[in-house]
LUMMARSE-732981 format. One record per atom (N, C-alpha, C): residue in one letter; atom name; x, y, z; residue number from 1. Coordinates in steps of 0.2 Angstrom, whole numbers, plus 5000, padded with zeros to 4 digits. Atoms other than C-alpha are relative to their C-alpha. Layout:
<aa->A	at->CA	east->X	north->Y	up->Z	i->NUM>
...
END
This chain:
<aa->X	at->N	east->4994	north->5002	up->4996	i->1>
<aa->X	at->CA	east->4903	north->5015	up->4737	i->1>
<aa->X	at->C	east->5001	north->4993	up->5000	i->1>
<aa->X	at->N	east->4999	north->5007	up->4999	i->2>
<aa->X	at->CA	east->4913	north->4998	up->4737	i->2>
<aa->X	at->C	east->4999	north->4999	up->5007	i->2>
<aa->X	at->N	east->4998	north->5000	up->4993	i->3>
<aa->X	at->CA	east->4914	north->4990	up->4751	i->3>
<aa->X	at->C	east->5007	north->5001	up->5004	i->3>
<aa->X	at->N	east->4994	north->4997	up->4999	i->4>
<aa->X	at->CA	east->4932	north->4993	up->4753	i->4>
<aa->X	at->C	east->5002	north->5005	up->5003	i->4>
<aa->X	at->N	east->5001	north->4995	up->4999	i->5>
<aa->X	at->CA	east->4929	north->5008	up->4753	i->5>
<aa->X	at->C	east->4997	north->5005	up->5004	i->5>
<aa->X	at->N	east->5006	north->5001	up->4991	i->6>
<aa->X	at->CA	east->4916	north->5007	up->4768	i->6>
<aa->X	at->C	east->5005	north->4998	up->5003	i->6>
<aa->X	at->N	east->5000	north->5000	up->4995	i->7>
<aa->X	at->CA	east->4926	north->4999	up->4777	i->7>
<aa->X	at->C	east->5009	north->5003	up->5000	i->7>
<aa->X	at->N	east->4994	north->4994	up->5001	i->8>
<aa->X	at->CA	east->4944	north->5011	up->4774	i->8>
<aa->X	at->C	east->4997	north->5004	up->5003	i->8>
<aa->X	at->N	east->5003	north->4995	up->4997	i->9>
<aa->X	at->CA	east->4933	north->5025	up->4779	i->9>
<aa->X	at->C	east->4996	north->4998	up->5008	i->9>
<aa->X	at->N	east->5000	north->5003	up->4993	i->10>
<aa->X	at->CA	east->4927	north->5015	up->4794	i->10>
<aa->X	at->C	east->5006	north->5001	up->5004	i->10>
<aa->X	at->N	east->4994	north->5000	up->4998	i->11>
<aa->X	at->CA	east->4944	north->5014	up->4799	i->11>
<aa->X	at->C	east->5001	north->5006	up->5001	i->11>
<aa->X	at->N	east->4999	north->4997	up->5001	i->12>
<aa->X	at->CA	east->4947	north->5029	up->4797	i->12>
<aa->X	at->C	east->4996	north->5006	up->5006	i->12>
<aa->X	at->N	east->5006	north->4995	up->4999	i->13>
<aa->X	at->CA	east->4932	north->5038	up->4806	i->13>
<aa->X	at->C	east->5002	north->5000	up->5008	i->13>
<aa->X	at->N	east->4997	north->4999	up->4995	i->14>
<aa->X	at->CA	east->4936	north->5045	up->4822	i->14>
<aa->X	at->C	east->4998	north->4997	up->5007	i->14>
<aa->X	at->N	east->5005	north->5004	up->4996	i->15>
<aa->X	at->CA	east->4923	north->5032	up->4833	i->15>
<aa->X	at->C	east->5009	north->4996	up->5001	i->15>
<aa->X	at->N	east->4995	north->5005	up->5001	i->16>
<aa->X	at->CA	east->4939	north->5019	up->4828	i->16>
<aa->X	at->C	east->5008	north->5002	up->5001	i->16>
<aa->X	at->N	east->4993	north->4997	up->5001	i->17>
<aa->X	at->CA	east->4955	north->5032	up->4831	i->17>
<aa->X	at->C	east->5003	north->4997	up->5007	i->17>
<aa->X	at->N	east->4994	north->5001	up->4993	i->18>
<aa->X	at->CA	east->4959	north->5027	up->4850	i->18>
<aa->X	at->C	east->5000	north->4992	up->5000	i->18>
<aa->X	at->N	east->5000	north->5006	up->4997	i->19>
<aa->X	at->CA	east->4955	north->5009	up->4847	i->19>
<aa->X	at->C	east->5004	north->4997	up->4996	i->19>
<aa->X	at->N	east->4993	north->5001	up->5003	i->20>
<aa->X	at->CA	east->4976	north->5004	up->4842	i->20>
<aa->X	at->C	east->4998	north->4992	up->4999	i->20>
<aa->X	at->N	east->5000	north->5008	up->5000	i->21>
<aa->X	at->CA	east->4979	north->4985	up->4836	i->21>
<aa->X	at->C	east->5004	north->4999	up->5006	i->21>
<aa->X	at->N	east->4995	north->5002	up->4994	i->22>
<aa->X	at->CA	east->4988	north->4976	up->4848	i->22>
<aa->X	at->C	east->5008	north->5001	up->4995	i->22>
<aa->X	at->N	east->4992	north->5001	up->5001	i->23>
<aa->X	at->CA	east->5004	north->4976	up->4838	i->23>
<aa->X	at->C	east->5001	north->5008	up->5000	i->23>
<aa->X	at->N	east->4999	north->4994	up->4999	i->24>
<aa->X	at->CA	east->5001	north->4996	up->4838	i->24>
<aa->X	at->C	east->5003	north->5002	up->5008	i->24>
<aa->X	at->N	east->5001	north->4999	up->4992	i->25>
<aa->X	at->CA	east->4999	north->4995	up->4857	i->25>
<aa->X	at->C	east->5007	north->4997	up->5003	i->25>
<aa->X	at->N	east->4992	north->5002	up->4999	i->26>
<aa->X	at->CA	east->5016	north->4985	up->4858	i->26>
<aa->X	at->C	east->5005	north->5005	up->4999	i->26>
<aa->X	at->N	east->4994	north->4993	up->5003	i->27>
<aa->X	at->CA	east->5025	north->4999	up->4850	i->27>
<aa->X	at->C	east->5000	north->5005	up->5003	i->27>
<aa->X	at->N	east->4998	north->4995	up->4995	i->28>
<aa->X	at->CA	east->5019	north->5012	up->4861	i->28>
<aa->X	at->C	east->5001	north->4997	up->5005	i->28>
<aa->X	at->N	east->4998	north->5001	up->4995	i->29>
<aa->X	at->CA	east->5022	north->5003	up->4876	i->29>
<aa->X	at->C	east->5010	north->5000	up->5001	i->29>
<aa->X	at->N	east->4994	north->5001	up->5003	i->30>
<aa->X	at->CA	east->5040	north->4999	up->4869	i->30>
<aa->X	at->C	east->5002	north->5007	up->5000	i->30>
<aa->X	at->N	east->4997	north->4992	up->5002	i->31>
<aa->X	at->CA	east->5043	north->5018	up->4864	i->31>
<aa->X	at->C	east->4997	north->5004	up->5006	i->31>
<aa->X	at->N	east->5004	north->4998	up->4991	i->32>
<aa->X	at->CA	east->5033	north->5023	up->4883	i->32>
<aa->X	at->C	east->5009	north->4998	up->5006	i->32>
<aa->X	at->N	east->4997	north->5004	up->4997	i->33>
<aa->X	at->CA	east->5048	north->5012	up->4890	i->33>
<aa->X	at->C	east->5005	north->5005	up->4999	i->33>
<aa->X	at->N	east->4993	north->5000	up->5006	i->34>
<aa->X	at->CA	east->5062	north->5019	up->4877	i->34>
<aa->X	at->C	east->5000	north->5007	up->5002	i->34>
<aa->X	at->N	east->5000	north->4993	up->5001	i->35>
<aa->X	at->CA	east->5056	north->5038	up->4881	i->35>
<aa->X	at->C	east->5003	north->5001	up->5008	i->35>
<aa->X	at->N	east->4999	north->4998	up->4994	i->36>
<aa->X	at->CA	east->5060	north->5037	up->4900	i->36>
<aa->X	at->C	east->4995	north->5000	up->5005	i->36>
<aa->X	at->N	east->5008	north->4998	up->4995	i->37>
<aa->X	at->CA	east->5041	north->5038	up->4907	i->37>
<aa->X	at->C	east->5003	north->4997	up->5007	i->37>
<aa->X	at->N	east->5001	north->5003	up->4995	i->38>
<aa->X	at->CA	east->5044	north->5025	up->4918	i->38>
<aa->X	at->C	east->5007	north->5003	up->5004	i->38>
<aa->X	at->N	east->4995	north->4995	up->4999	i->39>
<aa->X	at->CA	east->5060	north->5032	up->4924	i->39>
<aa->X	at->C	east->4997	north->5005	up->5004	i->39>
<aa->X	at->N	east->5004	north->4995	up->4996	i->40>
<aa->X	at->CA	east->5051	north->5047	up->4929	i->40>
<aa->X	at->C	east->4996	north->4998	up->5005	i->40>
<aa->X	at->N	east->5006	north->5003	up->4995	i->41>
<aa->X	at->CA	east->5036	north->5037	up->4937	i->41>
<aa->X	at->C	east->5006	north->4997	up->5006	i->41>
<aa->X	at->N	east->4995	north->5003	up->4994	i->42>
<aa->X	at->CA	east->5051	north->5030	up->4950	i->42>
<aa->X	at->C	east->5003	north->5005	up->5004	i->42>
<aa->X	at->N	east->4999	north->4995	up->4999	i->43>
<aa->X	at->CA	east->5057	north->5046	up->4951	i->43>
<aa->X	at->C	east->4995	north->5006	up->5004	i->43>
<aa->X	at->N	east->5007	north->4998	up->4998	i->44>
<aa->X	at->CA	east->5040	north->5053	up->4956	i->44>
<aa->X	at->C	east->4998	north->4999	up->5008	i->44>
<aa->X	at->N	east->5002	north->5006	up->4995	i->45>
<aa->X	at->CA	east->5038	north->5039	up->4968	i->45>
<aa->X	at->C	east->5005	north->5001	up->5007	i->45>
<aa->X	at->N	east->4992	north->5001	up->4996	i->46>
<aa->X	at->CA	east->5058	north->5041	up->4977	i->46>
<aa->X	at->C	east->4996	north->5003	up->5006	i->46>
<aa->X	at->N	east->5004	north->4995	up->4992	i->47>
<aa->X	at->CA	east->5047	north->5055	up->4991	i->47>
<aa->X	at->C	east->4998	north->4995	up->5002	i->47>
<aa->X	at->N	east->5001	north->5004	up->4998	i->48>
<aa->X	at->CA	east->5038	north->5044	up->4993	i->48>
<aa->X	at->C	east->4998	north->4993	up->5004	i->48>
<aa->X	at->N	east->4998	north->5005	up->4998	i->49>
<aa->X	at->CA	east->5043	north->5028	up->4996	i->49>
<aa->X	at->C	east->5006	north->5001	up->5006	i->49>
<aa->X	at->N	east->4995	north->4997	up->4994	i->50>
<aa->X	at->CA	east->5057	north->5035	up->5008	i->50>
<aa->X	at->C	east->5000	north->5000	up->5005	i->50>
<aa->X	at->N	east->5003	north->4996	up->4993	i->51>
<aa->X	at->CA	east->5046	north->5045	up->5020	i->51>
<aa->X	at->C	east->4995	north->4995	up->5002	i->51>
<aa->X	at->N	east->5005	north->5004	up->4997	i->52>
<aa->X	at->CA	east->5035	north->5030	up->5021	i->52>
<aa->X	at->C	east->5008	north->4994	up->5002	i->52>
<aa->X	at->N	east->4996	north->5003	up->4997	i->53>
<aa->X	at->CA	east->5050	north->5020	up->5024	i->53>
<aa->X	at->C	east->5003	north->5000	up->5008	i->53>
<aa->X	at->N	east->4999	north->4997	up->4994	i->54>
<aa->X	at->CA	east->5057	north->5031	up->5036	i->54>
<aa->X	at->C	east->4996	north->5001	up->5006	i->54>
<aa->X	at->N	east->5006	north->4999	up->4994	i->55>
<aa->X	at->CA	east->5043	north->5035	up->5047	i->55>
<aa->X	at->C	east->4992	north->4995	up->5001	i->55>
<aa->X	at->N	east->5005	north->5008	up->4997	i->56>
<aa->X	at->CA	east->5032	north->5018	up->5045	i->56>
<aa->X	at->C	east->5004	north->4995	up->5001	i->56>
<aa->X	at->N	east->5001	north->5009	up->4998	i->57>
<aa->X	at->CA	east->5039	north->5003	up->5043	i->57>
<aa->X	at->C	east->5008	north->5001	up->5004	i->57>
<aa->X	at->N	east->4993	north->5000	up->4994	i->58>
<aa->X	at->CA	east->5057	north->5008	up->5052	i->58>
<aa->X	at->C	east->4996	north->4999	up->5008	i->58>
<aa->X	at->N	east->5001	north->5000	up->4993	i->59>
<aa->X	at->CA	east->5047	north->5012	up->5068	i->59>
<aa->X	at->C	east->4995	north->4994	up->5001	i->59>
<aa->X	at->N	east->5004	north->5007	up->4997	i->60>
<aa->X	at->CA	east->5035	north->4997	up->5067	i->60>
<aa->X	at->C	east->5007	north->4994	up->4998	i->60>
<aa->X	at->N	east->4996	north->5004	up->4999	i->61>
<aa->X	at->CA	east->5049	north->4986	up->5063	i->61>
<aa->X	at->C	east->5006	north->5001	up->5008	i->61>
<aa->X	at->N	east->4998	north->5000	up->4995	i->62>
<aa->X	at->CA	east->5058	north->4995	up->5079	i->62>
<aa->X	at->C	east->4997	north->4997	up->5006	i->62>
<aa->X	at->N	east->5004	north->5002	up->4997	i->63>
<aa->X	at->CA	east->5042	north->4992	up->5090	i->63>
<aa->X	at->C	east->4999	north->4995	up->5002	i->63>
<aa->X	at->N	east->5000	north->5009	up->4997	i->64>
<aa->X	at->CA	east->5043	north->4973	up->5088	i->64>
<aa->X	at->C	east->5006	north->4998	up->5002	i->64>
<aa->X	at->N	east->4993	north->5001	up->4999	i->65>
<aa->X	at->CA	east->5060	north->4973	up->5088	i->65>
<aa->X	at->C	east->5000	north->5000	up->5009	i->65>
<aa->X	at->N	east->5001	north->4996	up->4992	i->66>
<aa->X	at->CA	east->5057	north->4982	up->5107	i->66>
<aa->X	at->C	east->4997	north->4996	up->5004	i->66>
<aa->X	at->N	east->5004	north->5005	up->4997	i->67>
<aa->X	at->CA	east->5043	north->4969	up->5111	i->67>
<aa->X	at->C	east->5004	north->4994	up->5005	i->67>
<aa->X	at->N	east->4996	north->5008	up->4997	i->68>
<aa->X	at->CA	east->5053	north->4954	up->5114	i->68>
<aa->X	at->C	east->5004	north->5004	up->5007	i->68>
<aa->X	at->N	east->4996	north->4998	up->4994	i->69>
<aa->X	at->CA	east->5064	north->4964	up->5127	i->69>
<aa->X	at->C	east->5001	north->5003	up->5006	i->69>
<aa->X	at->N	east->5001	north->4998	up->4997	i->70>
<aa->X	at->CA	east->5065	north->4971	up->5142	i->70>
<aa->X	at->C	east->5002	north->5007	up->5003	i->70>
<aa->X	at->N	east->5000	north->4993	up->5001	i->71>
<aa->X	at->CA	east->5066	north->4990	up->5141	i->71>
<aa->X	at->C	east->4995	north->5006	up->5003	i->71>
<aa->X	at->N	east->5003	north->4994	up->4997	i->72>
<aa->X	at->CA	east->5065	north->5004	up->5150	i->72>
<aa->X	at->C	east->4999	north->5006	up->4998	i->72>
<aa->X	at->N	east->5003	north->4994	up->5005	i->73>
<aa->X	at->CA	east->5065	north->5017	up->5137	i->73>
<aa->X	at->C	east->5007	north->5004	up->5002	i->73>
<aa->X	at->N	east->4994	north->4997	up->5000	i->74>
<aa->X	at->CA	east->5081	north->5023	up->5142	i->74>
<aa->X	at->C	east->5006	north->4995	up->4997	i->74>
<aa->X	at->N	east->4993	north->5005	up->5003	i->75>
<aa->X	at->CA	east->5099	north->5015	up->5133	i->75>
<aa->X	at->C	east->4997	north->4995	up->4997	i->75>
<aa->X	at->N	east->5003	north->5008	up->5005	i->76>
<aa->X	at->CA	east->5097	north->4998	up->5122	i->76>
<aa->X	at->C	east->4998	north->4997	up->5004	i->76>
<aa->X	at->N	east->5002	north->5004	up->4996	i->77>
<aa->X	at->CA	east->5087	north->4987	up->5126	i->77>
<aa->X	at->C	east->5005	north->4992	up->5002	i->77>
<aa->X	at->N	east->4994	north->5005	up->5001	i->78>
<aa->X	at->CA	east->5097	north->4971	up->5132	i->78>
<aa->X	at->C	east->4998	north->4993	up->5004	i->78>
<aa->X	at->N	east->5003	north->5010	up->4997	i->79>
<aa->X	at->CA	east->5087	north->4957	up->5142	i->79>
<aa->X	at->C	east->4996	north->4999	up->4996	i->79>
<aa->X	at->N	east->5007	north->5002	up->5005	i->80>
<aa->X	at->CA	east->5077	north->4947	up->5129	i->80>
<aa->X	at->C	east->4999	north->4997	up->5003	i->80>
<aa->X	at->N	east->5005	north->5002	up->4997	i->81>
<aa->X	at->CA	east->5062	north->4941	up->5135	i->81>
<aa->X	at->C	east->4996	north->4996	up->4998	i->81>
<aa->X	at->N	east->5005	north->5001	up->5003	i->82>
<aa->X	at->CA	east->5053	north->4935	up->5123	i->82>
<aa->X	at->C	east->4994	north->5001	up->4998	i->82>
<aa->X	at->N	east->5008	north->4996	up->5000	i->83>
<aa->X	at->CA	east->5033	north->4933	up->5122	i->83>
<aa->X	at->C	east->4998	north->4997	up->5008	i->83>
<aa->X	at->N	east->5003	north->4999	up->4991	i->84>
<aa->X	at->CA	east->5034	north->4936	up->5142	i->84>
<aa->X	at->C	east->4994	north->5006	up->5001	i->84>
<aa->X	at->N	east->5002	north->4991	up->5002	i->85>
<aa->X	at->CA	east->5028	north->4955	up->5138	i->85>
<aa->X	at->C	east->4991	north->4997	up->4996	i->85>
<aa->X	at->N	east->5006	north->5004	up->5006	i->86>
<aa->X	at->CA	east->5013	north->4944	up->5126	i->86>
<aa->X	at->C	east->4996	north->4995	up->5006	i->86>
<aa->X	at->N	east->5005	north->5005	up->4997	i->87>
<aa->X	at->CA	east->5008	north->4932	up->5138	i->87>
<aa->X	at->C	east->4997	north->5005	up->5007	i->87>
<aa->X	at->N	east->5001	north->4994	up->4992	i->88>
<aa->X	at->CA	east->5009	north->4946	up->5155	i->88>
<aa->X	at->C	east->4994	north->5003	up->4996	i->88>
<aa->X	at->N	east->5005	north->4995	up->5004	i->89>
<aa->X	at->CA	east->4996	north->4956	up->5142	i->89>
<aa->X	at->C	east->4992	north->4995	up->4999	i->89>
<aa->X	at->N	east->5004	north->5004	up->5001	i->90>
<aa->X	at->CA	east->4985	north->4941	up->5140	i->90>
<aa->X	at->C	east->4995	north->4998	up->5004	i->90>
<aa->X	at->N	east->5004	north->5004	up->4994	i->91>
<aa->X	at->CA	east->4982	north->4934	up->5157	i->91>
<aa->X	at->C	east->4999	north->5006	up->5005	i->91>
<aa->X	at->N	east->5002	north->4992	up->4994	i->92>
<aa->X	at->CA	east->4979	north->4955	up->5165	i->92>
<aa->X	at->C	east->4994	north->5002	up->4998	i->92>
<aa->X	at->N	east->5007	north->4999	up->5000	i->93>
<aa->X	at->CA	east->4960	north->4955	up->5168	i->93>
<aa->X	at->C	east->4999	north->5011	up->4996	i->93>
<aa->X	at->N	east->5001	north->4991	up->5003	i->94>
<aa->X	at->CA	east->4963	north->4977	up->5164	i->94>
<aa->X	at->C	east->5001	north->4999	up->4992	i->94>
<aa->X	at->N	east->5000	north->4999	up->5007	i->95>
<aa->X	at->CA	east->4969	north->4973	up->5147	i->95>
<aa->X	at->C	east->4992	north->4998	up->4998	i->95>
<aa->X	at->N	east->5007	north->5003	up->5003	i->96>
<aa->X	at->CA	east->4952	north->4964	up->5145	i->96>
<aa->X	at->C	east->4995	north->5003	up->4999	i->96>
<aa->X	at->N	east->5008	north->4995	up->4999	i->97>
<aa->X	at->CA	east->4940	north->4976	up->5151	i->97>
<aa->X	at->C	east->5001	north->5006	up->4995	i->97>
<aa->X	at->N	east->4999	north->4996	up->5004	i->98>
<aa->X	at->CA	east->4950	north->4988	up->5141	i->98>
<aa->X	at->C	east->4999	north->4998	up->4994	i->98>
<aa->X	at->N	east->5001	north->5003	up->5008	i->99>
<aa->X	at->CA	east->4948	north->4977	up->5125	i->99>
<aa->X	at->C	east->4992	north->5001	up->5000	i->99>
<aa->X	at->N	east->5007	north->5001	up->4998	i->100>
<aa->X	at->CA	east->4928	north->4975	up->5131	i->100>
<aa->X	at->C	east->4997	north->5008	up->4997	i->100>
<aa->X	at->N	east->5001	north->4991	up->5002	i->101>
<aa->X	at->CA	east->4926	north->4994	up->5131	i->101>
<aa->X	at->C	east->5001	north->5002	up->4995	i->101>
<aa->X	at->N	east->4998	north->4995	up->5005	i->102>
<aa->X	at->CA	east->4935	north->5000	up->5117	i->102>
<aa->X	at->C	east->4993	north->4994	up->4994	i->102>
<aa->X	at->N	east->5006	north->5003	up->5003	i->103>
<aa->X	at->CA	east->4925	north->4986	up->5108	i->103>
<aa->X	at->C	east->4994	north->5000	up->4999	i->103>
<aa->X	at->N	east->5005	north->4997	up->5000	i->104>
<aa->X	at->CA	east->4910	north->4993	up->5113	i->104>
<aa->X	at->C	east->5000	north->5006	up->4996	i->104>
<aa->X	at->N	east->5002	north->4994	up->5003	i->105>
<aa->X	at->CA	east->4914	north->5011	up->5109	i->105>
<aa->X	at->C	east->5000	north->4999	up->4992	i->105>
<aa->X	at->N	east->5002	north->5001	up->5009	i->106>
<aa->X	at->CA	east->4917	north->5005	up->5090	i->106>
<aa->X	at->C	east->4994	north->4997	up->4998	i->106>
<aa->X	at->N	east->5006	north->5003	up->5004	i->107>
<aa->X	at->CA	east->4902	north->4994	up->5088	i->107>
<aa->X	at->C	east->4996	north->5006	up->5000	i->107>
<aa->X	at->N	east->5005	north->4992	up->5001	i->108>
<aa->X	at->CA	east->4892	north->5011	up->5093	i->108>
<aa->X	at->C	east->4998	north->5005	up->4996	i->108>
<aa->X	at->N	east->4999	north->4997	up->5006	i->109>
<aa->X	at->CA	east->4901	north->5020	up->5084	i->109>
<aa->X	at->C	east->4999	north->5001	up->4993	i->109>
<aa->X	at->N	east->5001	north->5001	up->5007	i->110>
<aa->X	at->CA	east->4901	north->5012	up->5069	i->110>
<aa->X	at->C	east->4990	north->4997	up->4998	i->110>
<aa->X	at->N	east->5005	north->5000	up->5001	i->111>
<aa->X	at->CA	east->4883	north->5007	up->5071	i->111>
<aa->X	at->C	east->4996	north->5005	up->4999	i->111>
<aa->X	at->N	east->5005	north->4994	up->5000	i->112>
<aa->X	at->CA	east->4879	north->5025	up->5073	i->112>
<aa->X	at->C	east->5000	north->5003	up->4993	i->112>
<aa->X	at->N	east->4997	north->4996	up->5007	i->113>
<aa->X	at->CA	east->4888	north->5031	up->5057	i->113>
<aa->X	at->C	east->4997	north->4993	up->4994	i->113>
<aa->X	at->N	east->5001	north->5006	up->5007	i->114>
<aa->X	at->CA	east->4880	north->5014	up->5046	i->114>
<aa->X	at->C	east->4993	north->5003	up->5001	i->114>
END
């Protein structure tokens, strides 16, 4: 056999069938594009992005929103306050000891489970 011919049958042989040139691989990217796939992948996605819209970042976006304020959980809130709510949390010995605590029970925790 030529070498030619060795290397046409190399080509050929099924070790070398998934491995496309690049200008193959542009083609199918292009006609992956042209078919609608990604189309679909957005359409797939739409639940999803939505219900994590709706139900995370609306209520953590409310929550800071809320922060600044002084609100009694009933009607809008409407005296801004700023970071009074932030510094009041800051300089309250109980927030501390609760930070203390809770910091314990995860080092033990996670020490237990490592």
């Amino acid at each position: 056999m030529s070498e030619k011919a060795i290397a046409v049958s190399m080509q050929n042989s099924p070790q070398n069938k998934d491995k496309a040139s690049p200008k193959a691989r542009v083609r199918r990217n292009s006609y992956v594009i042209a078919r609608g796939e990604t189309l679909w992948g957005w359409i797939y996605l739409a639940p999803f992005i939505l219900l994590t819209a709706v139900f995370v970042v609306y209520p953590i976006y409310g929550s800071v929103k809320i922060a600044f304020y002084n609100y009694s959980g009933i009607g809008n809130p409407t005296q801004y306050v700023g970071l009074r709510h932030f510094i009041t949390v800051i300089n309250d010995p109980y927030f501390w000891n609760a930070f203390k605590n809770t910091l314990t029970y995860v080092m033990v925790l996670v020490g237990h489970v490592a």
